[in-house]
N, C-alpha and C positions, 0 to 999 in steps of 0.2 A: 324306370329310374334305377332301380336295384332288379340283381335276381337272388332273392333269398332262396337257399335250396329249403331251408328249414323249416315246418311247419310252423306257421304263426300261431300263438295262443290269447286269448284273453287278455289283456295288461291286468297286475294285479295294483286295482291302486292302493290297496291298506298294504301294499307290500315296501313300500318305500318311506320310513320314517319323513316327519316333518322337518329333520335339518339334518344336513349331510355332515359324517362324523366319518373322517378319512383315517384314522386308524381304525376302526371298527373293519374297513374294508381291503385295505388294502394289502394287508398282511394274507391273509387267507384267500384274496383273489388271485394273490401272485402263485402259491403253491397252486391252485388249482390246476392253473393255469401250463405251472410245471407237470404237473402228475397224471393232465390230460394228455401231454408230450405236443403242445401243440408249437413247442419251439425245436422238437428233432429235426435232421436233414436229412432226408433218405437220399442216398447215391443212384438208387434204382427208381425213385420215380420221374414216369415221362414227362413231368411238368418244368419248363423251362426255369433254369438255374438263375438264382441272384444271389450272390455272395459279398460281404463283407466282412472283412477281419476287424476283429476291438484291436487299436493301437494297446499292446498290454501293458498293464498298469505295473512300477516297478513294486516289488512281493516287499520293499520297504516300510510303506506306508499305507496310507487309506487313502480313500477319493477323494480328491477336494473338489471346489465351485466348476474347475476345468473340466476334471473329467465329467460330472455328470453335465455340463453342457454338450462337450461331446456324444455321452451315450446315448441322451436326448434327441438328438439330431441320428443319430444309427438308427434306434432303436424305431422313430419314426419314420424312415425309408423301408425299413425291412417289414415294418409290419404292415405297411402300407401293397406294399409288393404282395405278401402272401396273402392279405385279401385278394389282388389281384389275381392270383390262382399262381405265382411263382415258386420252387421249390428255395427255400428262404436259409440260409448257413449266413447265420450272425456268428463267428469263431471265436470262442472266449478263450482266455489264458492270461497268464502271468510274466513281468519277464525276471530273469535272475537278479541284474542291476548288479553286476559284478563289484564297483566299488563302493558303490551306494551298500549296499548290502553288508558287504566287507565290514567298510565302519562302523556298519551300526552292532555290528556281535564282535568286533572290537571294543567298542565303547562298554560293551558289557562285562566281559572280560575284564577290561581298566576298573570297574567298581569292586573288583577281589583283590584286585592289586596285580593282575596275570595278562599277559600280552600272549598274540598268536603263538609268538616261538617259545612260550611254554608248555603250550599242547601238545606243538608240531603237527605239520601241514596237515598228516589225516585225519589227526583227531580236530583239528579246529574245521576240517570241512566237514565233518559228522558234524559238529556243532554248528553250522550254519545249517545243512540239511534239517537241524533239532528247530532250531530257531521258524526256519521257514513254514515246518508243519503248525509249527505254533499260532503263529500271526498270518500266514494265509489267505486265512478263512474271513478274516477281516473284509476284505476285498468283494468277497462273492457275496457276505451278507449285504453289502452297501449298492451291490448292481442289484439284489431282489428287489431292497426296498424302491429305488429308481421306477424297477418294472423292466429294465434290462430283460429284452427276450433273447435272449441269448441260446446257442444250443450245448445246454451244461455236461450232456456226456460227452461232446467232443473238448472238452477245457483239457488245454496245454501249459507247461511249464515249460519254458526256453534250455532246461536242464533235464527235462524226462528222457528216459530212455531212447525214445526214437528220436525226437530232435536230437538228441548226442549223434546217433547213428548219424546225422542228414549233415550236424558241422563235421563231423570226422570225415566225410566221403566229397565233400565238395573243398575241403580246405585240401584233400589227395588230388582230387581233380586238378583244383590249381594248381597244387607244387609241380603237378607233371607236365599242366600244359605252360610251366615257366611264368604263370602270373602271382605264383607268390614265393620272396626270397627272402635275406637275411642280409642287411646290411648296417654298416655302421653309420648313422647320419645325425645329424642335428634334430633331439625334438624337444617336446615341450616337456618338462619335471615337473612334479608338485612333491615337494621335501616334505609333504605333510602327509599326503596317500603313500610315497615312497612308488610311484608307478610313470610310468609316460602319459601324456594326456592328448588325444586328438584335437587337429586345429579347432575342431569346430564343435570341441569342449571348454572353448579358452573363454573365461568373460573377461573382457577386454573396458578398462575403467578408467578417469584420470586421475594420477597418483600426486601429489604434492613430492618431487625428488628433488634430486641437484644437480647441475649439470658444471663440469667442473672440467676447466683448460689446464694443460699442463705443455712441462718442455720434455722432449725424449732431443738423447742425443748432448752433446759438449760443442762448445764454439760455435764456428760454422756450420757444424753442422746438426745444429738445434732446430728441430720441429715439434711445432705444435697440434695437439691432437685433445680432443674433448671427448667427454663421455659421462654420462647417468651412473654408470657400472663401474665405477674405481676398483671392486677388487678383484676383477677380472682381468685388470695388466698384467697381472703377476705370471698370466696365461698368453700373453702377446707372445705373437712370433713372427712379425713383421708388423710394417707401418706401409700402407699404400696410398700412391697418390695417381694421378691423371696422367696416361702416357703424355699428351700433350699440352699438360702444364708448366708452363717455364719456369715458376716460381721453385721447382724441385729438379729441373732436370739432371741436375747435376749431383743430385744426391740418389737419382735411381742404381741402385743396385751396390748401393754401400752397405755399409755394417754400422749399425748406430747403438750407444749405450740404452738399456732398457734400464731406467731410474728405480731401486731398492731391489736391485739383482745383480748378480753376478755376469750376466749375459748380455749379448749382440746381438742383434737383430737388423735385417735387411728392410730397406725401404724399397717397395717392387712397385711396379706400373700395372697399372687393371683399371680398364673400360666400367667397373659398376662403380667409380668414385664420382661422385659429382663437382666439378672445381669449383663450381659457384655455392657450395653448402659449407657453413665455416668456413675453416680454414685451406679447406680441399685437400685436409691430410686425414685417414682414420686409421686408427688403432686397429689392428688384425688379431682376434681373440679365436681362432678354429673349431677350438674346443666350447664353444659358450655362445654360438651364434650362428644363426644359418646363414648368412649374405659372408661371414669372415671364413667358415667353413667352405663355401663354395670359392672364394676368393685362395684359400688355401689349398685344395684340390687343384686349383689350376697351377699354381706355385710352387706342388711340392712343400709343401712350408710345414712344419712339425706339428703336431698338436698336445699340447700340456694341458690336461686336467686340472682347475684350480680348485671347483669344490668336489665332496663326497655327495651322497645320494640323500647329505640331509641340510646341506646348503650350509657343510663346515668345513672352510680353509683346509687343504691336506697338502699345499707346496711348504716342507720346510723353509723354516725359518721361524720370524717375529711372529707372523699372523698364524701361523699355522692352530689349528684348533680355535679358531676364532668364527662366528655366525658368520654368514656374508651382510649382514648389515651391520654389526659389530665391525668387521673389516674393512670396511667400506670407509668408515668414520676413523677406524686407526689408518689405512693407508692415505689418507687425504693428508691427515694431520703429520704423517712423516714426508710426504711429500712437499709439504707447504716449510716443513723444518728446512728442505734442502732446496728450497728457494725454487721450488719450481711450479708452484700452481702461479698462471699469470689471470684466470678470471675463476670468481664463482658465483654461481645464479640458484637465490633459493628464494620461495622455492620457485623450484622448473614443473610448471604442469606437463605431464606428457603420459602417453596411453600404455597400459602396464598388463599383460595378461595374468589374471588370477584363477584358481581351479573352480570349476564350475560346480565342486563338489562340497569343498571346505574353506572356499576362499583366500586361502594362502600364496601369495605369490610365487608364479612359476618360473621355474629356469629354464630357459635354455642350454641344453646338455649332449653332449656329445654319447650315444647309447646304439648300442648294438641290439638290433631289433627287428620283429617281423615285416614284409610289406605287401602291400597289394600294389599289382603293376596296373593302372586303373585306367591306362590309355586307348584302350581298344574297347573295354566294358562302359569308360563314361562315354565315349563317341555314340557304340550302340541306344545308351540310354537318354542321349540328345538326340538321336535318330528317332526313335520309337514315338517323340511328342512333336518333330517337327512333320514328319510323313502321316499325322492322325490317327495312328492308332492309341495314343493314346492322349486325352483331353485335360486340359487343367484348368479346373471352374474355382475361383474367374479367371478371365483370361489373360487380365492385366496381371496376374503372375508368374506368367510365363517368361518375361525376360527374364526376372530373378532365378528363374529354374534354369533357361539355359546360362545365362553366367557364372552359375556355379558348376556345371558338368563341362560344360566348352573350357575353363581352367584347372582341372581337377587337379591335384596331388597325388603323387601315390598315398597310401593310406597306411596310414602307421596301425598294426592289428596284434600287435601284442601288448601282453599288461603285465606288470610288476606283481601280481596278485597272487593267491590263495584258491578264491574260491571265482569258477569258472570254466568253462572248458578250455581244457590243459592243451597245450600245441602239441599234435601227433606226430613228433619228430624228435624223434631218439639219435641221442651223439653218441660215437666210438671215441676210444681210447688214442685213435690214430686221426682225431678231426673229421671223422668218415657224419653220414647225416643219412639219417635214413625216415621218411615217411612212410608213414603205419595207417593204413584204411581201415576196415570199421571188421573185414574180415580176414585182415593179413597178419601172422605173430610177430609180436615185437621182437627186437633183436636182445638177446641175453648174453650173458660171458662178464666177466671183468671188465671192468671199465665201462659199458653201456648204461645208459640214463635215461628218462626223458626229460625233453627241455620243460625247464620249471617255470615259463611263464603262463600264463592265460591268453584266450582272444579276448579282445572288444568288443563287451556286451551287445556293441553294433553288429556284429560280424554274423553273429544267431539272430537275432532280432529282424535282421536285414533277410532272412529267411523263411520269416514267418508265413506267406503267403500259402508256401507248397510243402516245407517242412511239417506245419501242423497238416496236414492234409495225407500224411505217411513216405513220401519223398525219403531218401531215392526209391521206392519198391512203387512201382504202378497200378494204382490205388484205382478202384470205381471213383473214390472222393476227388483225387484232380483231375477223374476224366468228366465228372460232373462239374465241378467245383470252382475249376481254375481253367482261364484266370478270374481274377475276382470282379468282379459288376463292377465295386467303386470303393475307392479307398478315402473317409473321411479323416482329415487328421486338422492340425492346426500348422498351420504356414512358417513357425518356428521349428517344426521339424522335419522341413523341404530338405536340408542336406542331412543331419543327423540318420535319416530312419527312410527318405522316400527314396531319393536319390541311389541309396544302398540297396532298398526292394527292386529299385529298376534295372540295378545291374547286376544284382544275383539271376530276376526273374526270366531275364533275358539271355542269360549265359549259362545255367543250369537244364530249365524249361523250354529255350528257346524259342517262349512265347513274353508277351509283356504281362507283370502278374498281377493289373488292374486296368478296366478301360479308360477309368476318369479316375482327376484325384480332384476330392471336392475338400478345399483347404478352411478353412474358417479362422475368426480371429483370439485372440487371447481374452477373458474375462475379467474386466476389472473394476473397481468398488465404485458408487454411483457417481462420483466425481473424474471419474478416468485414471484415476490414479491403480499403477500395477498393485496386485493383493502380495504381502509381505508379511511373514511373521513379526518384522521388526517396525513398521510399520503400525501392525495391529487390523489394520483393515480383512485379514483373512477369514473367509468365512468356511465354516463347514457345512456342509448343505444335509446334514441331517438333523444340525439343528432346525433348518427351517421346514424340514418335511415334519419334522415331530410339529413342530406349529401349526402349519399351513398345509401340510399334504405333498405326498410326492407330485400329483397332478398340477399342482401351483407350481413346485417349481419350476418343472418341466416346461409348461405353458409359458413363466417367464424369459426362459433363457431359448427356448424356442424364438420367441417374439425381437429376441434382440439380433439372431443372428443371419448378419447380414453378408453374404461370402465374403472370407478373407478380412474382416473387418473386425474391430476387438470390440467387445462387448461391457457396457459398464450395466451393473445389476445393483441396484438399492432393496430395504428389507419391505421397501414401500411397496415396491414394483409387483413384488411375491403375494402379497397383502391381495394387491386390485387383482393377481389372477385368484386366486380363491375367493376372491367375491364373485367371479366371473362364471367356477367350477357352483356355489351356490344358484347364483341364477339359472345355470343350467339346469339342477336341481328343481329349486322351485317351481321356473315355467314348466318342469317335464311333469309335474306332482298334479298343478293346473290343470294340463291337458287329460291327465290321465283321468284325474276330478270327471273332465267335462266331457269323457269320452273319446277322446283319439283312439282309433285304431289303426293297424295295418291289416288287418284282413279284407278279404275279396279285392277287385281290380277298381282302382283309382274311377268317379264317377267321370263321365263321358264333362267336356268343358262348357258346355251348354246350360249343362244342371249348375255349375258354379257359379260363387259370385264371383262380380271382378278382381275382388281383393283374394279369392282362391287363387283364381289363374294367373295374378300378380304376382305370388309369391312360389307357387310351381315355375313362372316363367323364370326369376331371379334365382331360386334352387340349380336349375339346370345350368342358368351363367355361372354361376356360384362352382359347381362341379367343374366346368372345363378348366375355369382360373387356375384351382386348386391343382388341378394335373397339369397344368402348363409352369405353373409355381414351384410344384417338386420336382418337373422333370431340370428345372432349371438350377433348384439347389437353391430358391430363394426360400427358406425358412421363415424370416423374418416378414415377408408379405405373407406368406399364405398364413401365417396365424393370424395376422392381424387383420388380415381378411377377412377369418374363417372369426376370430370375435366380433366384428362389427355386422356381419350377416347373421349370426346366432344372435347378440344381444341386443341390435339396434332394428334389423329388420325382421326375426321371425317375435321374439320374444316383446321388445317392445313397438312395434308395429300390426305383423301379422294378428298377434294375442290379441291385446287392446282390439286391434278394428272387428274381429270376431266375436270380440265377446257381447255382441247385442245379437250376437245370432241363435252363440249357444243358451243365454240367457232365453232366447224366446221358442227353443226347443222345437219341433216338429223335424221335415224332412231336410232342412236346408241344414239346420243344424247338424244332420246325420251326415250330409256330405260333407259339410267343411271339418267334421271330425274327423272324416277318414282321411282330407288334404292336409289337417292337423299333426295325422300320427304318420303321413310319410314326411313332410318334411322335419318332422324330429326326428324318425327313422335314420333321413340320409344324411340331416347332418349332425347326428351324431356318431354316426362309422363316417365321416369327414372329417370328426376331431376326435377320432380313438387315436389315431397314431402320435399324435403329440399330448393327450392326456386320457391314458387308457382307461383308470382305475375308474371315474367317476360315468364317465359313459356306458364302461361296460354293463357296469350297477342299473344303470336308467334304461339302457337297450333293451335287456332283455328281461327288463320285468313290462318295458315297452310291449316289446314283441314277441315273449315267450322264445325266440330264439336261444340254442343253448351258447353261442359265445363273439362277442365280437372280432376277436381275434381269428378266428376262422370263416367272418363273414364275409358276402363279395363286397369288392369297393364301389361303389357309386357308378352308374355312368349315365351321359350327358342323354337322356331322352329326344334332346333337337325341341322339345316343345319352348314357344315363345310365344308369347301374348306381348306385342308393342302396345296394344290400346290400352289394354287392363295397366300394364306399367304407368304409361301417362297418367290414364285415370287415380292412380293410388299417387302419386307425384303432386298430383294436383290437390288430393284430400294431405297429402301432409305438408304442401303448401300452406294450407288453410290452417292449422293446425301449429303448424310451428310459429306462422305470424302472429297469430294471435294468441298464442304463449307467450312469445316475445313481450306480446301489447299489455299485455296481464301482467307481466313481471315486471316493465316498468312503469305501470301505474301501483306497484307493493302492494299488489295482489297476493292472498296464500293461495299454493296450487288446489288446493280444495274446497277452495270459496267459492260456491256457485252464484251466476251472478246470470241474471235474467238475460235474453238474447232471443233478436230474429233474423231470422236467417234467409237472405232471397237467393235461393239455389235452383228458382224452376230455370228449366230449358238449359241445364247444365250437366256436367258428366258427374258433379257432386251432391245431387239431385239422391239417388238410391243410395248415399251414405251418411244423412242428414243425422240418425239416431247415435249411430258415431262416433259422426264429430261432435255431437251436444256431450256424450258423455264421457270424449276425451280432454273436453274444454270445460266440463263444469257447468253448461251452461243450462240453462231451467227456461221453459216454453214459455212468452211475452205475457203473462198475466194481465187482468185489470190494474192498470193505473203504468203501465208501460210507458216510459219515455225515454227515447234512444238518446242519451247523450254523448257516445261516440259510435262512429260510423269506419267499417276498414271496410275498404274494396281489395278484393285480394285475389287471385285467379280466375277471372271472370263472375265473380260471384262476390255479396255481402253480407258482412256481418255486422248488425247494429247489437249494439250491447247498452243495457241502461247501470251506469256505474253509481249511479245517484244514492247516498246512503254509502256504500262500500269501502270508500276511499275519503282523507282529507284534503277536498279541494284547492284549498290557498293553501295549504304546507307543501303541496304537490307541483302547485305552479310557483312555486317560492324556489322552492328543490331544481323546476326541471330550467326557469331563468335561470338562474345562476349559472348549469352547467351549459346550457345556450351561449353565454358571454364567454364562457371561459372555451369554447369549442371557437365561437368568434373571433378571440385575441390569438389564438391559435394560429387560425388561417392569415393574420395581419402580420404576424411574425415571421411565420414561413414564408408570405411572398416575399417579404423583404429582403430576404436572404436569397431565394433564388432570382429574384428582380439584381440583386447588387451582382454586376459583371464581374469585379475586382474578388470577392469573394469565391464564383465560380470556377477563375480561374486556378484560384489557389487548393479551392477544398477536395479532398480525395472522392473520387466516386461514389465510393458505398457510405460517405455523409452526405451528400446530394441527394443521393438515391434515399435516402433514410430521411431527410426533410420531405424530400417528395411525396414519401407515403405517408407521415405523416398531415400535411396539408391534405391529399387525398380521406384521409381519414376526418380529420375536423370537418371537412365539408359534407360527409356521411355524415357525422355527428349533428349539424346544423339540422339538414333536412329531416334529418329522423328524430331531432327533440323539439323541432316545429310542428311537427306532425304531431307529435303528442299534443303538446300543448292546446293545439287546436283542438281537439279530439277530447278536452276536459270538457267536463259541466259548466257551461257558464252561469257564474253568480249573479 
């Protein structure tokens, strides 16, 4: 079943306190655990390579419920692997978080009364460099306490020295091979960061606005034109309609008044107008919109700036210096003075992108800015998953993967910022541009600069793969290391972070920088609702470890996740896994009590009982599940697999059916003690990787082994016992009906209540002692009188309930619910009897009468059976 290389010792059972106390252990396990190095990656060893990078966490904040569900789910593949004898690079690190960061030692700043540009640029990035050693460390404490086995000497910062080295030498790469340039285009603003925001930074929400008609133009030649945006006319430089729309034909390529300006402007013809939306005439704003810009490009048409970089009117005149929603409300109000709004609609719901950072509504603005030319690298990175090399679990997320790479954008990769890696691209006095690689001198003289934006915390991040690995310099580490086994992340950041990894990994490395990406879903409060500071519902998850134990949580958020799928987690849930981490506890204390061993070789199956080889045989189903479980990425089955075979069949099956053996001590008991201590053996290195701390504690005071974490993983022996399985099937046949019979004649579970048992010439014949004392039940004494009778797997049980129970309050109780299980079934045919009814009722109400009637008619048979089965008075 296992091969321990470790010599086995003794179990020490006074070594294991009577209740398990998960801060006693879990702090000092985890350092051991470090200082034994058993989470290093050595580049040179011949054992085959599994790697995973931690998604880094931004150097912002702490962990919340998300991440440690994520690390949960890492942490459990990789430990799981290096049992397996894999050389195991779990890759920890941090990332900068360019604007996220920015803000927040801004914010700090703002409580002195002092903004960046009172530092100036270098001192306030010493001062985030100050900030970030500061808070940190944050981070790494909250991955020990997890159990995070991470390899802590290889931890990176998306800002250390080499990774600088790795953006500085791949953004030269590109400039040279012409996929990254500098143009003027339409993007997204947030007046509040004062930076550009990528699309797939934008949260996109419905805003209560106004949508307001107006007249451009005198007489004849008045058109109307709508718009959300009032104070961006001021910035119009045409009006365009439908080449072949009639309604305008006559007014294409006129000069028409522009209303609270001095100026003309052309009515032009263009294909992106729709003639059937509104009025089939739009306002052309260049400067303020990416469909008006594109529309302008083809037209030659001017482009007028209307706000500054902080969303303030700068076109001379009335508005000038006015907010754009301050202007917005004066230009409406002077245009309605001059008779010319003909509708207004308020409010107008319609979708508004806001900054993903600070939530303030973004502009669209006209900015001269970095790009990525993303046509040849997204083709590649739609090629790499549809030709198999690389997998995306599950699979139903694959189309949303390629629909976003088969449309890509170029990629907006410069930032308005401070703090981040600076663009390596120095400007001359004469417009000249020169990129600067990581070993080339910059250029000097008069006039020479470098440009003062930032990349996109994306642009590093999307590197992480091979960058932390020593990239560009040809490391042992990515010739072991990369690409990586499997990239865990959460399916919200498919475009953000994955998408990015596949087209750096692929155009850098020239290989893909992961084989699978196994996506999972978001975590949210027990009711499904998303976790929100404004809300309230957000949890910190070390408040619940300090309660419950890092093992409980772990255990829970394991159990939930189901690929791709979002997770709700209550404080309940947490709760029922530390009862689960105690039961493990307990029954391991028991066994230990009653002699479990691992030492010498499993006894030959001949010497066992059936209930041995029953639960050897379900051990070894047990073991394949689990590897067919992880190889699959189902988290959420193989836990709750792996609890209902620890708690329902070794612990309260196995245990119980044992315990008349070891109570009766001699040789049998010596064997099922040693079947005792390998099945707690295996499957306790079955649920190290999903809850390390408490297993560890149990294993190897088990086995004297010195650590789970470097133990082998399980494997499948092929032994199978089909008879012994039946046979144990069949005692808990017996066993469960007649708990059932006991609980509804309001029986307490420990009332022993006389019984005979006719089990000769059955297979439940050798387990009579058993089941008496998993039922309670006490051998037919003098004066026995069976008054009820269950036949139940070929065998019976008489039981005399006479005395135990109140007869007529019993059969008062179980009429009642007789009649009412009766009127039941009288109600539901009627309904599914009525044609007119059927015709009308949806499905899943039909369907939902029908099991109920199914159900009442269970209920009939099975409270007649009682009844019958009472003492008669």
């Amino acid at each position: 079943m296992t091969e321990n290389s470790q010599t086995p010792q003794p179990a020490a059972t006074d070594a294991l306190p009577t209740t398990y106390t998960p801060a006693a252990v879990e702090g000092p396990l985890y350092e051991r655990w470090v200082e034994r190095g058993y989470f290093t990656a050595d580049a040179k060893s011949d054992k085959p390579a599994y790697t995973v990078v931690i998604p880094p966490p931004n150097v912002t904040g702490s962990l919340h419920l998300g991440h440690a569900f994520e690390h949960t789910l890492i942490d459990a593949l990789t430990r799981r692997k290096r049992m397996q004898g894999f050389e195991t690079l779990w890759q920890p690190g941090m990332d900068h978080a360019g604007i996220a960061t920015q803000n927040v030692v801004e914010r700090e700043l703002a409580k002195d009364g002092k903004s960046r540009h009172d530092l100036g640029r270098e001192a306030f990035v010493e001062r985030v460099w100050q900030w970030k050693e500061e808070s940190g460390g944050q981070i790494s404490g909250q991955m020990r306490r997890l159990g995070d086995g991470v390899a802590w000497d290889r931890e990176r910062f998306t800002m250390d020295e080499g990774l600088s080295i790795a953006v500085q030498t791949i953004f030269k790469k590109m400039y040279d091979d012409g996929l990254i340039y500098r143009a003027e285009r339409i993007i997204n603003w947030c007046p509040r960061c004062l930076t550009a925001i990528s699309d797939i930074e934008v949260d996109y929400q419905d805003d209560n606005g106004e949508l307001v008609s107006m007249t451009y133009g005198e007489g004849e030649d008045t058109i109307v034109v709508a718009t959300t945006r009032a104070e961006t006319m001021l910035g119009d430089t045409a009006v365009a309609v439908h080449p072949d729309d009639e309604r305008y034909a006559r007014l294409i390529g006129k000069q028409i008044k522009l209303p609270l300006t001095d100026r003309s402007i052309p009515v032009v013809a263009d294909t992106h107008v729709d003639p059937e939306f509104g009025t089939g005439a739009v306002k052309v704003t260049p400067a303020h919109d990416p469909n008006d810009f594109a529309i302008g490009q083809r037209h030659d048409l001017e482009t007028i700036q209307v706000l500054d970089e902080r969303g303030i009117i700068i076109t001379p005149g009335p508005f000038q210096g006015l907010d754009r929603f301050e202007a917005r409300s004066a230009i409406v109000a002077a245009l309605r003075a001059e008779g010319r709004i003909v509708a207004e609609k308020r409010p107008y719901v319609h979708s508004v992108g806001h900054c993903s950072r600070c939530k303030t509504t973004l502009e669209p603005r006209l900015s001269m800015q970095w790009w990525v030319k993303v046509e040849t690298l997204a083709k590649a990175a739609g090629d790499a998953v549809r030709d198999g090399r690389v997998n995306i679990h599950p699979a139903d997320l694959t189309p949303r993967y390629f629909d976003w790479v088969d449309n890509l954008n170029d990629w907006c990769i410069s930032r308005q910022l401070w703090w981040g890696h600076r663009i390596p691209v120095w400007h001359g006095p004469n417009g000249e541009m020169v990129c600067v690689g990581p070993n080339d001198e910059a250029p000097t003289g008069e006039g020479w600069h470098q440009d003062t934006d930032v990349l996109d915390t994306w642009f590093s991040s999307g590197l992480w793969p091979f960058s932390t690995m020593g990239w560009p310099e040809k490391t042992e580490s990515l010739e072991k290391f990369y690409p990586n086994s499997v990239l865990v992340t959460g399916y919200d950041l498919m475009f953000f972070w994955v998408a990015r990894m596949m087209m750096f990994g692929l155009y850098a490395m020239d290989d893909v920088p992961f084989r699978t990406i196994a996506f999972h879903g978001m975590v949210r409060d027990e009711t499904g609702k998303k976790m929100s500071k404004s809300k309230g519902n957000v949890v910190n998850p070390l408040d619940w470890m300090d309660k419950y134990g890092s093992d409980a949580v772990r255990f829970t958020l394991a159990r939930g996740a189901n690929p791709g799928v979002d997770v709700p987690i209550g404080e309940d849930w947490v709760q029922g896994s530390r009862n689960f981490a105690n039961k493990i506890w307990n029954a391991t204390r028991f066994a230990l009590m009653n002699g479990a061993t691992v030492e010498g070789e499993l006894p030959a199956p001949e010497q066992m009982t059936a209930t041995d080889r029953w639960i050897l045989s379900r051990l070894n189903t047990v073991v394949a599940q689990i590897d067919a479980l992880y190889d699959d990425y189902q988290f959420a089955k193989l836990s709750d697999a792996l609890f209902h075979f620890a708690w329902d069949e070794v612990f309260d099956w196995y245990v119980e059916l044992s315990k008349t053996t070891f109570f009766a001590e001699g040789e049998q008991a010596k064997v099922s003690a040693r079947v005792l201590g390998e099945v707690l053996d295996v499957t306790l290195r079955l649920l190290h990787p999903v809850v390390p701390f408490v297993t560890e504690t149990l294993w190897t005071t088990l086995t004297g082994g010195e650590s789970l974490v470097v133990a082998d993983w399980p494997k499948d022996s092929g032994f199978r016992d089909k008879g012994a399985e039946q046979e144990i099937e069949l005692v808990q046949q017996v066993v469960t009906e007649v708990r059932r019979f006991r609980s509804d004649q309001g029986l307490q579970p420990g009332q022993k209540v006389p019984a005979e048992l006719s089990l000769d010439g059955t297979a439940l014949a050798p387990h009579e002692a058993a089941i008496r004392q998993l039922l309670r039940l006490t051998a037919p004494g003098e004066g026995f009188h069976a008054t009820a009778s269950l036949p139940v797997a070929g065998a019976t049980v008489a039981l005399d309930l006479s005395g135990t129970i109140d007869v007529a309050a019993e059969r008062k109780r179980l009429t009642k619910d007789l009649e009412a299980a009766k009127k039941e079934v009288v109600q539901a045919n009627a309904k599914l009897g009525n044609e007119a009814f059927l015709a009308k009722a949806p499905d899943n109400v039909v369907d939902k009468i029908r099991g109920r009637l199914s159900k009442a008619e269970a209920d009939i048979a099975r409270i007649t059976a009682q009844i019958e089965a009472l003492p008669q008075q």
